[in-house]
N, C-alpha and C positions, 0 to 999 in steps of 0.2 A: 538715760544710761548709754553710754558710748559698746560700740556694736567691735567685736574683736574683727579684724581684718589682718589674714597672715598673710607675709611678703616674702618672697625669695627671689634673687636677681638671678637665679642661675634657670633657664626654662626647660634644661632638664629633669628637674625635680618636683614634677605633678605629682608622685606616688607618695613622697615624700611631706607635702603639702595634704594630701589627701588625708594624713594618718595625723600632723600637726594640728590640721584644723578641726581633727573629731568627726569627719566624715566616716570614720570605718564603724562609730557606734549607732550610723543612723539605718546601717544596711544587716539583714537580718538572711539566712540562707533560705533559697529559693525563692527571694525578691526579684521579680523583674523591675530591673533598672531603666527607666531613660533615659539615653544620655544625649542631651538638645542641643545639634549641632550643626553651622550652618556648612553644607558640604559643598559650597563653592559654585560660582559663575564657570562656564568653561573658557579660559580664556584668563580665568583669573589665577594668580600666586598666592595672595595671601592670608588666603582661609586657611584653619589651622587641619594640618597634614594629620594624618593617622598616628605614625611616631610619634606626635608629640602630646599626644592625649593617650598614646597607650598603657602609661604607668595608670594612667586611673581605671581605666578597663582592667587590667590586669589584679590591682587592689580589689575593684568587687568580685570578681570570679573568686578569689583567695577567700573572702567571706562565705562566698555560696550564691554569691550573688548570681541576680542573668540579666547581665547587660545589654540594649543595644542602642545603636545609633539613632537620631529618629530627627524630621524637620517634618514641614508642612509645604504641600505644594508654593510657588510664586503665580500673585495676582497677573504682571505680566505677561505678556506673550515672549515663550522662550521655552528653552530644554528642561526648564525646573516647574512646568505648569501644568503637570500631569506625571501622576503615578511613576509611571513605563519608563521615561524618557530621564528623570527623574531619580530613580534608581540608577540608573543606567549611569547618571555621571556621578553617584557616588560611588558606585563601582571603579570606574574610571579613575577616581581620585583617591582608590585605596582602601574605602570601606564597605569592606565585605558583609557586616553585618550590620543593616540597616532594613528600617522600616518608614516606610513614607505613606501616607493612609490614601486611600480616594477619599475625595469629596464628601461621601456620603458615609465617611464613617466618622463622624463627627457627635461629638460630646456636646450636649450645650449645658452649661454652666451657670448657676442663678448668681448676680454678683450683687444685683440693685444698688447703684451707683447713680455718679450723674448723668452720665450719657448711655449706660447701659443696664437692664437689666437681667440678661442675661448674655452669655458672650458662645460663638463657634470654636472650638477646638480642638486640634489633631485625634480621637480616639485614643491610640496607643499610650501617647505621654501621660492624659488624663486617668486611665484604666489602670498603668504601672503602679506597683507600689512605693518605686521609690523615683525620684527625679535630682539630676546633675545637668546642670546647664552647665556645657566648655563653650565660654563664648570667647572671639575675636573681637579686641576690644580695638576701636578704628572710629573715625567719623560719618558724619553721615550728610548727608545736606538737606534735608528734611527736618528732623531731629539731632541734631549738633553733633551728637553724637551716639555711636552704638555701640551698648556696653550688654550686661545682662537683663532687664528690663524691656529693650528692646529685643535680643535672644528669645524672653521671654512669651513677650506679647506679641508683636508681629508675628514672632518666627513658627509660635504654635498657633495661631490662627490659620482656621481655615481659609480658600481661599474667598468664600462669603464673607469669613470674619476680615481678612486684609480690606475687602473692599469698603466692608463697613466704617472700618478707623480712618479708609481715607477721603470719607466723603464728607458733605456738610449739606446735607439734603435743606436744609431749613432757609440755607441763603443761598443756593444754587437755582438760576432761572431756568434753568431745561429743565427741572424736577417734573412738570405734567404731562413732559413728555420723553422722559427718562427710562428705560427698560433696563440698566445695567444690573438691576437687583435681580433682574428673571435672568438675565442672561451671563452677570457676573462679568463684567468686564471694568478694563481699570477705570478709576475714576479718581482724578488725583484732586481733586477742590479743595480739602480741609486745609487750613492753616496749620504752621507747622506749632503753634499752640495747639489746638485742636488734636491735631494728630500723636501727640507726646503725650494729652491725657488720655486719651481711646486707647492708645497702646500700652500703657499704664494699668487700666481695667481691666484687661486680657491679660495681663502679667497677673494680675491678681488671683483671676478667675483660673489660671493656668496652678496657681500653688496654694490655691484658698482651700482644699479637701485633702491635702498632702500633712499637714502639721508638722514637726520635726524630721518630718521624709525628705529634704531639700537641701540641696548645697550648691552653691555657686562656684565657679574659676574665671576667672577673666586671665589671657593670654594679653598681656601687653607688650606684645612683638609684630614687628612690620604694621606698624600702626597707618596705614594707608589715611590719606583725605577721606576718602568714601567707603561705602557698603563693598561687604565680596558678592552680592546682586551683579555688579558690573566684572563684564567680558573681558577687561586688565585691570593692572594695580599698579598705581602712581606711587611714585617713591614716596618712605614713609616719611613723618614730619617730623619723627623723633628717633635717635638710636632705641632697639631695643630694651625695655625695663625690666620683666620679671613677670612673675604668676603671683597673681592674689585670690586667695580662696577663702571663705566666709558663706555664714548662715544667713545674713543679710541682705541680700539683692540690691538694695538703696545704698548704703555702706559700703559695702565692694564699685558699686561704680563713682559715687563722691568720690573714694581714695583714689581710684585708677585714675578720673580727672585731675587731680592733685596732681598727683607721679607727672601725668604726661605734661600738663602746667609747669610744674616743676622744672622739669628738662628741656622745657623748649621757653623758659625764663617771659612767659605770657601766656592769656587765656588762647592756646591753639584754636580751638576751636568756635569761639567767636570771631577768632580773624579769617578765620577759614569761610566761615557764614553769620557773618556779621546780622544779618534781618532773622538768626535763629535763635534764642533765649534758653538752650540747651538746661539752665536750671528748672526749668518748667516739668520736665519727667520725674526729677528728684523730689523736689516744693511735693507735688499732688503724690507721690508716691508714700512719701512720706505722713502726708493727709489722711489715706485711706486705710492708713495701716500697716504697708507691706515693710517697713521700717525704717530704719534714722539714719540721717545725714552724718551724724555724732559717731566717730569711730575711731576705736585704738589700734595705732597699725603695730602687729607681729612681726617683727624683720626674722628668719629664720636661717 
């Protein structure tokens, strides 16, 4: 059964999408909400700005809702790899109300999967009663691209969990003498197959205890080559599209790939990373459950 996906070309109207898509029957008063957002490299444009996600903020308070912002420290070395520093640039960038966990407040999560049995993940998000991923939907060079799914799973992985999805302990030769797991440091080896189903598992285990508590948006505006990880932003590869919002996670990002295919009259993002198989997040996401490629889009 094809999964509804609502469209509006105008990226004003998140509030409006919010209330289209049936988001306001999933929040109940004095829900705390999380809302998974990536709050930007410093250095970088276009991670999505606080005005532009404010109508959805503003829709859950109206419920009763208690919203806030919330990501997971980065496995790199940089101002998003701790707490403190952390806050501090989403401050910076506008959002005042946010929560970024330590380390060690960390959920772990039973998924039993193929690569995982259990997954690390942010506290706060997993603790919430309800969860809104606003993701910035962009490419990636890893995984093709980064839509919600990725939002999902990397971006609520602790930093133990990032390191885990990026690794491939089983065909790495410095494994016997590898300390990165005690000391938590990057470790980039996994294929970008590999790393599209690990992050995938962690999406799961991120919304697997939530049930009808979850909503996705993807912002397809300034659709940069790469992640808002990185310190600038390369012009985008497409005009501007619109906000799509859906119960689907898998469905919401099929269509956005469409859209930006669409408008940029080829697969973007295989030309962009030609050695990355971007269908690979979708196929296994799809596999495990978290749902369908099959979807009917809402133009609103």
């Amino acid at each position: 059964m094809a999964s509804k996906v609502y469209f509006t070309i105008d990226p004003t109207q998140a509030a409006a999408l919010f209330e289209a898509a049936g988001f306001d029957q999933i929040i109940t008063p004095d829900d705390s909400v999380a809302l998974k957002i990536h709050f930007g490299e410093p250095g970088n444009t276009a991670y999505l700005k606080p005005d532009q996600v404010r109508g959805v903020t503003e829709s859950i308070v109206k419920l009763g809702g208690k919203p806030f912002y919330t990501d997971c420290n980065t496995l790199y070395k940089g101002p998003r790899d701790n707490t403190k520093d952390h806050l501090e640039v989403a401050r910076q960038h506008g959002f005042t109300n946010a929560i970024i966990p330590e380390e060690n407040d960390c959920e772990q999560v039973e998924v039993n999967l193929k690569h995982f049995k259990k997954v690390f993940l942010g506290g706060p998000a997993v603790r919430a009663k309800a969860l809104i991923a606003l993701t910035h939907f962009k490419g990636h060079d890893t995984t093709g691209f980064g839509g919600t799914l990725k939002n999902l799973g990397m971006g609520l992985g602790t930093r133990l969990g990032k390191l885990r999805m990026h690794q491939d302990c089983k065909n790495c030769p410095e494994l016997k003498t590898c300390k990165k797991n005690q000391t938590i440091e990057s470790c980039w080896v996994g294929s970008p197959t590999l790393v599209q189903e690990k992050m995938v598992e962690y999406a799961f285990g991120a919304v697997k205890d939530k049930k009808s508590k979850v909503g996705y948006f993807n912002f397809i505006i300034n659709v940069t080559p790469n992640c808002d990880c990185y310190d600038r932003s390369d012009p985008p590869i497409v005009p501007d599209i619109g906000i799509l919002a859906s119960f689907d996670p898998v469905a919401i990002d099929q269509a956005s790939i469409d859209l930006v295919n669409q408008a940029g009259g080829h697969d973007m993002f295989k030309k962009l990373y030609p050695n990355v198989d971007w269908t690979v997040q979708l196929k296994y996401a799809e596999e495990i459950g978290l749902g369908s490629r099959k979807y009917e889009l809402v133009v609103k």
